[in-house]
C-alpha positions as CSV (number, residue, x, y, z in Angstrom):
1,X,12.7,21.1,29.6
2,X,10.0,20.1,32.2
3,X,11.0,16.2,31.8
4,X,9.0,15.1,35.3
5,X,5.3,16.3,33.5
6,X,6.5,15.2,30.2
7,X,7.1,11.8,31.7
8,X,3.4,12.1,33.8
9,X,2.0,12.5,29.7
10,X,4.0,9.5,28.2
11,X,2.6,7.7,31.1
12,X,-1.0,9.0,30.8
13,X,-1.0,8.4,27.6
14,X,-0.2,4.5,28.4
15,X,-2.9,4.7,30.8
16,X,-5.7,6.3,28.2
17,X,-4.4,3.3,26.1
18,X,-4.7,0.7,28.3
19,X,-8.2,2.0,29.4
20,X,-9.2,1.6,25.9
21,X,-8.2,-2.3,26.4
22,X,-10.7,-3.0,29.1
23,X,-13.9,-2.9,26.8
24,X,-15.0,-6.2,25.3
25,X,-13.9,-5.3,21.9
26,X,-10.7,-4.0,23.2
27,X,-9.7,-7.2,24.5
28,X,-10.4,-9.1,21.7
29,X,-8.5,-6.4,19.8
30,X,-5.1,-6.7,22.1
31,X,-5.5,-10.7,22.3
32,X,-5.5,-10.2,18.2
33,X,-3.0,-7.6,18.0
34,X,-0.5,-9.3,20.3
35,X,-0.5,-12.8,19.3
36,X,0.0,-11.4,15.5
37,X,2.7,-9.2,16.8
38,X,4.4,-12.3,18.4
39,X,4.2,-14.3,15.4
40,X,5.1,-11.1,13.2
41,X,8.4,-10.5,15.5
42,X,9.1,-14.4,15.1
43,X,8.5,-14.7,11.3
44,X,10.4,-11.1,10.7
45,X,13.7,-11.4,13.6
46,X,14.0,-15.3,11.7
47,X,13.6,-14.1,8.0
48,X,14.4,-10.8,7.9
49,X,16.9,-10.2,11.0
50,X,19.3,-12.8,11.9
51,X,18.2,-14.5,8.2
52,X,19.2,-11.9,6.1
53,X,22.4,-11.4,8.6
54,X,23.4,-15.2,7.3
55,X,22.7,-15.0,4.1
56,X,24.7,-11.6,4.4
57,X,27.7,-12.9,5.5
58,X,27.7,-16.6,3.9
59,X,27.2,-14.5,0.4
60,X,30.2,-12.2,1.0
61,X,27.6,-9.6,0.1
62,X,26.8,-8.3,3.8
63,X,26.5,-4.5,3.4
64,X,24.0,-4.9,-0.2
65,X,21.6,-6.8,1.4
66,X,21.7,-5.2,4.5
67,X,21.2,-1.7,2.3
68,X,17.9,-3.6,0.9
69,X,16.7,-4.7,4.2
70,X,17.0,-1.5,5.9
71,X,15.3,0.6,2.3
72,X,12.6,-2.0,2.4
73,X,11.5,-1.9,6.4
74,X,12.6,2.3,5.9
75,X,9.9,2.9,3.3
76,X,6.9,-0.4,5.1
77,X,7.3,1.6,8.4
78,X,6.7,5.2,6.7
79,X,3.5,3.3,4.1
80,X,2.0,1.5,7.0
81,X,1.7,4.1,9.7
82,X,0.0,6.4,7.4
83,X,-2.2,4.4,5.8
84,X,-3.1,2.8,8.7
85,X,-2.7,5.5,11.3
86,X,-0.3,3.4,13.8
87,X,1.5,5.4,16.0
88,X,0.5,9.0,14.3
89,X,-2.4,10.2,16.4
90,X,-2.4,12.9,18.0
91,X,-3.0,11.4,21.7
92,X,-2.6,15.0,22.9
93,X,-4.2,17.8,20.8
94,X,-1.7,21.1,21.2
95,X,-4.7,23.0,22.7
96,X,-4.8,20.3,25.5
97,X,-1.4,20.5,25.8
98,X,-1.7,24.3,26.9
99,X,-3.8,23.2,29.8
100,X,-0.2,22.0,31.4
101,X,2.4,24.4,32.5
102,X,5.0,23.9,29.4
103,X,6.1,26.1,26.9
104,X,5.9,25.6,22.8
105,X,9.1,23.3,22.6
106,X,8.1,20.7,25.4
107,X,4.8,20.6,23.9
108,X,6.3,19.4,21.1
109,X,8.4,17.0,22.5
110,X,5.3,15.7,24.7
111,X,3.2,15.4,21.2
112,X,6.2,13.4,19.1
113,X,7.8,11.4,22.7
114,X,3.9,10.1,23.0
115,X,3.9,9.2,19.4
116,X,7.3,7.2,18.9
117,X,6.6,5.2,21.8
118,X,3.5,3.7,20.1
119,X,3.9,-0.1,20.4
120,X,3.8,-0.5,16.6
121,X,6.9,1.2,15.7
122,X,8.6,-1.1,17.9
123,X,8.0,-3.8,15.7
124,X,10.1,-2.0,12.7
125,X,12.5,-1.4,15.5
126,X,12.8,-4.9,16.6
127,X,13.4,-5.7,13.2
128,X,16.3,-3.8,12.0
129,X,17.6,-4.8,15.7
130,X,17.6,-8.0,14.7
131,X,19.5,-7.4,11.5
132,X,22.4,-5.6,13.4
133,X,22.9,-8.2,15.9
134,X,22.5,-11.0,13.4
135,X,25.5,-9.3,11.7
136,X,27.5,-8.6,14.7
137,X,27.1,-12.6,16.2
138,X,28.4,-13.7,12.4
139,X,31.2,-11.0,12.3
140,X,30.2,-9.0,9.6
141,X,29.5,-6.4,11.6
142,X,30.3,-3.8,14.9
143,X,28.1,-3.7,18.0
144,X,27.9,-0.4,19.1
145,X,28.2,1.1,15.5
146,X,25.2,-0.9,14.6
147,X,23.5,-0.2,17.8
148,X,23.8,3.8,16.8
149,X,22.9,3.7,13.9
150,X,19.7,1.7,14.4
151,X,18.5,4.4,17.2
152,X,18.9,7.1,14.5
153,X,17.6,5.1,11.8
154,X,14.3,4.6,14.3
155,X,14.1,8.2,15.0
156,X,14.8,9.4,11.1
157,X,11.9,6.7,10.1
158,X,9.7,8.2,12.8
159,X,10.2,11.6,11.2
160,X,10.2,10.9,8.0
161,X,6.4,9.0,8.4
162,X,5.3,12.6,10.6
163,X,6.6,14.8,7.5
164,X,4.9,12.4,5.2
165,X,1.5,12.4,7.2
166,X,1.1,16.5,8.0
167,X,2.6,16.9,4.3
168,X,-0.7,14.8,3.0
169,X,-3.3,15.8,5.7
170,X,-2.3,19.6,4.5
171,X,-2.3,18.7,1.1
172,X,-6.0,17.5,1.2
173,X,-7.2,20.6,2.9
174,X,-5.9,22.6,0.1
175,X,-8.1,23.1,-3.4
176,X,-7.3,20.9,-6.0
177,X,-5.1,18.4,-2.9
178,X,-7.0,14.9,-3.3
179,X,-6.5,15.2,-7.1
180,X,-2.7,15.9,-6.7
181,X,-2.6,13.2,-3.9
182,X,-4.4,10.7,-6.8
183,X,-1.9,11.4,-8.9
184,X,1.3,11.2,-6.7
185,X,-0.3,7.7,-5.7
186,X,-1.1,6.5,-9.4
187,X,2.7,7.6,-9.8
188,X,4.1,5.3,-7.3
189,X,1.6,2.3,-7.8
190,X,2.8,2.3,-11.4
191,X,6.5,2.8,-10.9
192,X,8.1,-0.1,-10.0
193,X,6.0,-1.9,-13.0
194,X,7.6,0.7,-15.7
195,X,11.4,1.0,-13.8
196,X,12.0,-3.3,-13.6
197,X,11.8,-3.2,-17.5
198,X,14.2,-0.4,-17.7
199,X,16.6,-2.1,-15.2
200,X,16.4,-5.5,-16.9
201,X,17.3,-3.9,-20.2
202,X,20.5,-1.7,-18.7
203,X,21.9,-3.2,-15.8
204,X,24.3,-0.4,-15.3
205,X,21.0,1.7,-14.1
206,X,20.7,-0.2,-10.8
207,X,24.7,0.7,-10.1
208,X,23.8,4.2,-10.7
209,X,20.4,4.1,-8.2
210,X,22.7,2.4,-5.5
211,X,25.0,5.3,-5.7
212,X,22.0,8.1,-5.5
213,X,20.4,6.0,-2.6
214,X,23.9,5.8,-0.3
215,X,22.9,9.4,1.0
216,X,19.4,8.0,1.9
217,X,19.5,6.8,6.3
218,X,19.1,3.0,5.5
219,X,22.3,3.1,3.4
220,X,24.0,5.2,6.1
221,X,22.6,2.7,8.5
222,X,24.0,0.0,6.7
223,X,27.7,1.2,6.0
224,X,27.7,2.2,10.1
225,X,26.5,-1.6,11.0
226,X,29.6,-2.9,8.1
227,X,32.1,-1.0,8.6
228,X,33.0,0.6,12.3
229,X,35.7,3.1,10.9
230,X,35.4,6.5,9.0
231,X,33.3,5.2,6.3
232,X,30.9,4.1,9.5
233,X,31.0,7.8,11.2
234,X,29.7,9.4,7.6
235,X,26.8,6.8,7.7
236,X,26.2,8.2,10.9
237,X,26.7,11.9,9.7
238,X,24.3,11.1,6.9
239,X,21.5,9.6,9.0
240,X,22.2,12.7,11.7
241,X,22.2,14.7,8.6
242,X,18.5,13.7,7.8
243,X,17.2,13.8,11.4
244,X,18.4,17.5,11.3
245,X,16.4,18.4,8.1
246,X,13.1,16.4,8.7
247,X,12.9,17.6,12.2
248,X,13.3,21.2,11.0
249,X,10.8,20.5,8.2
250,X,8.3,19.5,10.2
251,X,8.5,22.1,12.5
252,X,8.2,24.3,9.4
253,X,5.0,22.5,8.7
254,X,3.8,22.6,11.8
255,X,3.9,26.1,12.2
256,X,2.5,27.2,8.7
257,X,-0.9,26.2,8.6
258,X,-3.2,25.4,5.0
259,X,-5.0,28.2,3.9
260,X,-7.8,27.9,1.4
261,X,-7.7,30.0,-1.3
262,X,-11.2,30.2,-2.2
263,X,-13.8,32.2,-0.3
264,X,-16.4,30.5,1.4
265,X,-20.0,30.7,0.6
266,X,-22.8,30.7,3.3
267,X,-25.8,30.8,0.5
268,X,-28.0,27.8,1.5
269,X,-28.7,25.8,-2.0
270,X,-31.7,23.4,-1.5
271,X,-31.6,21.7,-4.9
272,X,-28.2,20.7,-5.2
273,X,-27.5,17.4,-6.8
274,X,-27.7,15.8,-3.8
275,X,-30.8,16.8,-3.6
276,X,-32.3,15.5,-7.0
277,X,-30.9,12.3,-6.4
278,X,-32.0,11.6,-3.2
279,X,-35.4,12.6,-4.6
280,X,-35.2,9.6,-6.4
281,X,-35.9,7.7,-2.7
282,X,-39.4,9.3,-2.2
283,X,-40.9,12.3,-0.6
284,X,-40.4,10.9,2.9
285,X,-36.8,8.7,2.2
286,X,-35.3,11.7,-0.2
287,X,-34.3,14.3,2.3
288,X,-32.4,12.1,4.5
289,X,-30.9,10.6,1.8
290,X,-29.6,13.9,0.1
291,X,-28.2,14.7,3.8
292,X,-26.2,11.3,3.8
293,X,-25.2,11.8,-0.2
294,X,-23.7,15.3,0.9
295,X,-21.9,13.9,3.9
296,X,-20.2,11.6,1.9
297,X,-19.6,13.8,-0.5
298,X,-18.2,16.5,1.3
299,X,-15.3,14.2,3.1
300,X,-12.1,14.9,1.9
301,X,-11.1,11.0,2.7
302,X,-14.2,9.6,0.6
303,X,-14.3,11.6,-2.3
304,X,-10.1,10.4,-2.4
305,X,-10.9,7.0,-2.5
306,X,-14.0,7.2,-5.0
307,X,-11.2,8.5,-7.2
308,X,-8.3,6.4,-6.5
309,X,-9.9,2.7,-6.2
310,X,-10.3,2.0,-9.6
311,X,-7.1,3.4,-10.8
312,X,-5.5,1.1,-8.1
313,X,-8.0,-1.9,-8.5
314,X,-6.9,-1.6,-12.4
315,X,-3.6,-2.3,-11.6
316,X,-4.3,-4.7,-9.0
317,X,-6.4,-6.3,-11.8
318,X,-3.2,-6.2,-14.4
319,X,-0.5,-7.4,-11.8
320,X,-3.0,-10.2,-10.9
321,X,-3.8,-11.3,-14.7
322,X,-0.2,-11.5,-15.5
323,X,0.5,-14.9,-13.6
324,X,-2.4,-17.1,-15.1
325,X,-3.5,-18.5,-18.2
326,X,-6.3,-17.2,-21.2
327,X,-8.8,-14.9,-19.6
328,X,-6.4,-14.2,-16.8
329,X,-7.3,-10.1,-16.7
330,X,-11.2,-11.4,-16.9
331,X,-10.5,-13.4,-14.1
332,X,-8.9,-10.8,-11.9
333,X,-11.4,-8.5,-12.7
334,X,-14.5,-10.4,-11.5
335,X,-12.5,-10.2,-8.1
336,X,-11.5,-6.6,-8.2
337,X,-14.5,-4.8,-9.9
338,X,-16.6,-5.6,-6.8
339,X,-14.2,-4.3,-4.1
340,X,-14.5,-0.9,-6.4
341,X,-18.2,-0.3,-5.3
342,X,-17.1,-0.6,-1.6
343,X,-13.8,0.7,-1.1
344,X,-14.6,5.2,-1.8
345,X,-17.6,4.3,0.8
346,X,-16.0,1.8,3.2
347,X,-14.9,4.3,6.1
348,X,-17.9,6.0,6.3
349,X,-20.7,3.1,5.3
350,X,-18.9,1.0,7.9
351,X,-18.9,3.0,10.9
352,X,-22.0,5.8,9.6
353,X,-22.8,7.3,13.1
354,X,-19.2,7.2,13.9
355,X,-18.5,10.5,12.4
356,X,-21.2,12.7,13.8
357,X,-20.8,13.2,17.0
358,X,-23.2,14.8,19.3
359,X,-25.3,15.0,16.3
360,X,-26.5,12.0,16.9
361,X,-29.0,12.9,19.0
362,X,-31.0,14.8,16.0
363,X,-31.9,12.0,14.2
364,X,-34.4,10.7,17.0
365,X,-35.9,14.0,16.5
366,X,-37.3,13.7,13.4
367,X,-40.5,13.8,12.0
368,X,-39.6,9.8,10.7
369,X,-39.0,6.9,12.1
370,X,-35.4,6.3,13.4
371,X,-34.6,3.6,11.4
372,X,-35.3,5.9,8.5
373,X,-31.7,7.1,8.9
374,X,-29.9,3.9,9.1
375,X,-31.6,2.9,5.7
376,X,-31.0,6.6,4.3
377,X,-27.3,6.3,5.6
378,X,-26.8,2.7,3.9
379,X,-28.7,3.9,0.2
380,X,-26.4,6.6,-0.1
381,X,-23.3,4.5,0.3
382,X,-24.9,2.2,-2.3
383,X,-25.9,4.8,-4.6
384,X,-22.2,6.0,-4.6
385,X,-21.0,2.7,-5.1
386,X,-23.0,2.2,-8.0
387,X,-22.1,4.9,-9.8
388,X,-18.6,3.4,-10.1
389,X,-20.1,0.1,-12.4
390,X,-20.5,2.0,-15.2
391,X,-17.3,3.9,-15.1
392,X,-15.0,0.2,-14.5
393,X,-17.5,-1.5,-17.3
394,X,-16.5,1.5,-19.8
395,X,-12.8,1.4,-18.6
396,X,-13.3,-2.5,-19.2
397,X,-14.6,-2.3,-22.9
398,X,-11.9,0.2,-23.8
399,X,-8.7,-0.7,-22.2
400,X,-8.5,-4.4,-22.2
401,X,-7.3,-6.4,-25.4
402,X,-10.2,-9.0,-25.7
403,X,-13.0,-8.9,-28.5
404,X,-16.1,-7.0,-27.1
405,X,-18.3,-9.9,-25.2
406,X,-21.7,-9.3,-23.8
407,X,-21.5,-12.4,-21.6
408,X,-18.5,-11.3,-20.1
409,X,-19.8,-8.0,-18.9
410,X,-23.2,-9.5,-17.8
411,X,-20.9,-11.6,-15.5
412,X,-19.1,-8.4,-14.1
413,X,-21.9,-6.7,-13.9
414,X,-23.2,-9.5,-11.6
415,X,-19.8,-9.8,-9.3
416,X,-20.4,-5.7,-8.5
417,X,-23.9,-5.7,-7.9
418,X,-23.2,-8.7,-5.6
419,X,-20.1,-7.3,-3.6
420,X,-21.5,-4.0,-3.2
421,X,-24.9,-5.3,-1.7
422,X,-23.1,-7.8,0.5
423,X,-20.3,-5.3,1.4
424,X,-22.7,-2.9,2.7
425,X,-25.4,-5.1,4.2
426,X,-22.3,-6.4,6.3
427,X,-21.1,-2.6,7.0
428,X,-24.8,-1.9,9.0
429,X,-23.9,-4.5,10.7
430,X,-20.4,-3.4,11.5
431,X,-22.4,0.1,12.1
432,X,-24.1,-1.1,14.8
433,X,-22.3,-3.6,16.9
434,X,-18.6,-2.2,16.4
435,X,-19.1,1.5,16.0
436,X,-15.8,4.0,16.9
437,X,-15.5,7.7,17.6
438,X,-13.8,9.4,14.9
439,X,-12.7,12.5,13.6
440,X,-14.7,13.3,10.4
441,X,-12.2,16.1,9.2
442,X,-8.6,13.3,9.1
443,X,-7.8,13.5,5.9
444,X,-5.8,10.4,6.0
445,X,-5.3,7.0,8.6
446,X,-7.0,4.3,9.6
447,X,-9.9,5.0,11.6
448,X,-11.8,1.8,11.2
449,X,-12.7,-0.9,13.8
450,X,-11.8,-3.9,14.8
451,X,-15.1,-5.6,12.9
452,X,-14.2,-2.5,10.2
453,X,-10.8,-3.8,9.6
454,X,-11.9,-7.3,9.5
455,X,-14.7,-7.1,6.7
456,X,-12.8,-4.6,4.5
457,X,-9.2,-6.5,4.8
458,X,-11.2,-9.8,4.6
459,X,-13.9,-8.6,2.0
460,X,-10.8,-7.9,-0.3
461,X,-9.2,-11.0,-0.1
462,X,-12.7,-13.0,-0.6
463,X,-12.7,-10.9,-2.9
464,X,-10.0,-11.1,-5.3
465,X,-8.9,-14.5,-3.9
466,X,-12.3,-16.5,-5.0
467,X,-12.4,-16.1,-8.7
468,X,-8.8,-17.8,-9.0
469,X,-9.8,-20.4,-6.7
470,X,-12.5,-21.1,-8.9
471,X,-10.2,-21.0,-11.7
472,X,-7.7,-23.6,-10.3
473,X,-10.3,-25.6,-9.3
474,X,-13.4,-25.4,-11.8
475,X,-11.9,-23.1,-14.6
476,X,-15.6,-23.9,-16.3
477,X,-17.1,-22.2,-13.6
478,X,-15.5,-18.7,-14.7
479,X,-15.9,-19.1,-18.2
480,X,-17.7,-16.7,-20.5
481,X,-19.6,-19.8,-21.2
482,X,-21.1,-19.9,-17.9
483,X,-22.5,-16.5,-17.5
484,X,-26.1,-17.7,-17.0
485,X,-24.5,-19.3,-13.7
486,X,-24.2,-15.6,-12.1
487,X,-27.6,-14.6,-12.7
488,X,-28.4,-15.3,-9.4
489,X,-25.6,-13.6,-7.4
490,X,-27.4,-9.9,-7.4
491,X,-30.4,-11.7,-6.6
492,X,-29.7,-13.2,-4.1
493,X,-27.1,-10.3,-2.5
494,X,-30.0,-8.4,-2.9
495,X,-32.5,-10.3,-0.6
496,X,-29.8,-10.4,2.2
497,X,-29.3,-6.8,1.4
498,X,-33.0,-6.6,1.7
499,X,-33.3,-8.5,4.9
500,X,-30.8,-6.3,7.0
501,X,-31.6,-3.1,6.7
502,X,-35.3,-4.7,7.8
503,X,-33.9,-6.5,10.8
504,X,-31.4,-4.0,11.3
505,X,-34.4,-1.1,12.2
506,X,-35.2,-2.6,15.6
507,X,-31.6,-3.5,16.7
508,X,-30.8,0.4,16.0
509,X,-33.3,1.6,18.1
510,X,-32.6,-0.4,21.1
511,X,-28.7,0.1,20.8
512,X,-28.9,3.8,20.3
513,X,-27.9,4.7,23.4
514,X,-24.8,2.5,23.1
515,X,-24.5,4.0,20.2
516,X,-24.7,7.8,21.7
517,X,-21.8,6.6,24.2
518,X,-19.6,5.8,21.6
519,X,-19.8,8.3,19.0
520,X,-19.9,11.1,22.2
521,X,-16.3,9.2,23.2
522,X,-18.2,8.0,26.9
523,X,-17.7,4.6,26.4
């Protein structure tokens, strides 16, 4: 193995990220990111490390809680670096990698060592750290047993997310993928709400899990930190056991490429639907627009989330309406439903130059003006969006158990016409002040901003958080009886709507070369 250029890339790859740092925005994004690492370390060492090691041990119930600690920060770590993309890009593609003098293995070693090594899975690591040493101080548990197992544990967790990730990102490339990947996603959103009923009922069902689960690496984890004797090696073997079969799955994965299954047309179709709605726009708006619908349309990531947020904002909706009073699912809803016209556009509408590239240039070289294609970009979004209204009002008027009332869905109505104007007016803006480079073909991760991140995390919990402030506060304010109140809402969302993309035009022009920077990967 050629460890003294492998170590050159782990510290290049430090360097690019550091360089990354020096901008404006990435300053204010380390500042952020470090000070809510700090307080994440603090809150999760207390609570969930040397915490859970005391209540462990003052409980007589050491090695069960420490199984559930581990299983819950196992499965976080694997859920939040692929659906936020921490610590899984691919710093250095495999073609650049064949630039250096290594062969196949220690480019694969150089692609993974600069991947694990990503500050965020530290975090996790810290975390189940903390647990073993909280044990060890109380004497519930052995040092160097613990201390093993929580290096292979990190490593197994690290695999696990990479299987995980390619697993998906070749799944979406494949016919038919995003609607097996809506499905799988569906499955697990709605499992744990049809399982706890089933446990309640039988107790003896959770004995039986814990026994399936003790050949799973956080169990093994657990009975090496509890136990520093035989039944501490086989948690070890187990963990080992795992390493040994996701490694060599994901070198299987790695080395068989999707292949589509369909033949590719090259037929140029100029009156596709994209087309005929964009022609809605106007002879001189409708072009652009059908370009914008079909480069929404055509991203594997989009079209996943047009089909997944309302099956996930439903349940969102019914998780949310079981802990209040009478119209608690109406309530949740006029928080949810305007989230739904947002969240299949938000990667794309927030960040709309981001994704093209060089091509970039093109749209100064139109017979239009240029901030035709800002507006064109920004209409398409909204024209997806609001074809999700009448698909959550029908799904409303069907599936939830109230008498059918007008007044109620006037006042959703209102709520998603007024989130998805807002939503996007503040995504142009997002657009053009905190743009990012990014790869238009991921199928899965987080490749928004710092501002992106913001308004969509924020946005939601605006969002869903307002209405049951309201509630709490001024329950008349969220009656059905006060649905004349919410007239206004579109209105108004629409004038500030309105107003951006008007004030927006200039400030587009005189950034674009900022713009070009970015999206070319210069600045």
């Amino acid at each position: 193995m050629n460890t003294p250029l492998i170590g050159e890339l782990v510290k290049l790859r430090y360097q690019l990220l550091w360089a990354k740092t020096r901008s404006r925005h990435g300053r204010i994004a380390l500042f952020l990111a470090g000070y809510l690492l700090l307080v994440m370390v603090i809150v999760l060492l207390t609570t969930g490390g040397f915490g859970a090691a005391t209540l462990a041990v003052r409980s007589g119930k050491a090695e069960p809680i420490a199984q559930g600690v581990l299983a819950a920060v196992f499965l976080e770590a694997v859920l939040a670096a692929n659906i936020l993309g921490f610590g899984m890009s691919a710093i250095f593609s495999e073609t650049e990698l064949r630039r250096y003098p290594l062969g196949a293995p220690d480019r694969r070693i150089a692609r993974h060592l600069t991947g694990i090594l990503d500050p965020f899975w530290f975090l996790f690591f810290a975390l189940e750290l903390g647990l073993m040493v909280g044990l060890y101080v109380l004497g519930a548990g052995s040092f160097w047993f613990g201390l093993v197992a929580v290096l292979l544990l990190f490593a197994a967790n690290y695999l696990l997310a990479r299987v995980v990730g390619l697993f998906i990102d070749q799944m979406m490339k494949r016919k038919g993928g995003p609607l097996v990947l809506m499905g799988l996603i569906m499955t697990l959103a709605f499992l744990p709400a049809v399982v706890a009923p089933l446990i309640r009922n039988d107790p003896a069902m959770m004995d039986t899990v814990v026994r399936r689960l003790q050949f799973t690496p956080p169990f093994g984890a657990a009975a090496a930190m509890i136990h520093p004797g035989l039944a501490g090696v086989s948690g070890l073997a187990t963990i080992v056991a795992w390493i040994l079969g996701l490694a060599a799955l994901l070198v299987w994965l790695e080395n068989r490429p999707p292949r589509r299954q369909v033949a590719e047309s090259v037929k140029l179709a100029w009156d596709s639907p994209f087309d005929r709605v964009g022609a809605l726009f106007g002879p001189q708006m409708g072009p652009l627009v059908g370009h914008w619908l079909r480069f929404y349309g055509r991203n594997s990531r989009t079209r996943t989330m047009c089909m997944v947020s309302l099956p996930i904002l439903a349940f969102l909706t019914w998780q949310a309406g079981q802990r209040m009073g009478p119209h608690s699912l109406f309530i949740a809803a006029l928080g949810t439903l305007p989230m739904a016209t947002f969240l299949g556009t938000s990667i794309i509408a927030m960040n709309q130059f981001g994704y093209v590239g060089g091509a970039f240039r093109r749209y100064f070289l139109l017979p239009t003006e240029p901030a035709a294609t800002l507006r064109a970009a920004s209409y398409a979004a909204v024209t997806i969006g609001a074809s999700v209204l009448p698909i959550g009002l029908l799904a409303w008027m069907i599936f939830v158990p109230y008498a059918f009332d007008a007044r109620m869905l006037l006042m959703l109505l209102c709520t998603g016409l007024t989130g998805m104007f807002v939503l996007n007016g503040l995504g142009i803006w997002v657009t053009l002040f905190n743009p990012r480079k990014a790869d238009y073909n991921t199928n899965f991760g987080n490749d928004n901003s710092l501002g992106g991140n913001i308004l969509l995390i924020g946005g939601m919990l605006v969002s869903i958080s307002l209405p049951r402030l309201l509630y709490k506060f001024h329950p008349a304010l969220v009656s059905p009886e006060s649905w004349w109140m919410f007239l206004p809402l579109p209105v108004l969302a629409l004038a500030f709507y309105l107003a951006t993309l008007k004030s927006a035009g200039p400030v587009f022009v005189a950034r674009r070369e900022k713009l070009l920077a970015i999206v070319e990967g210069r600045n």
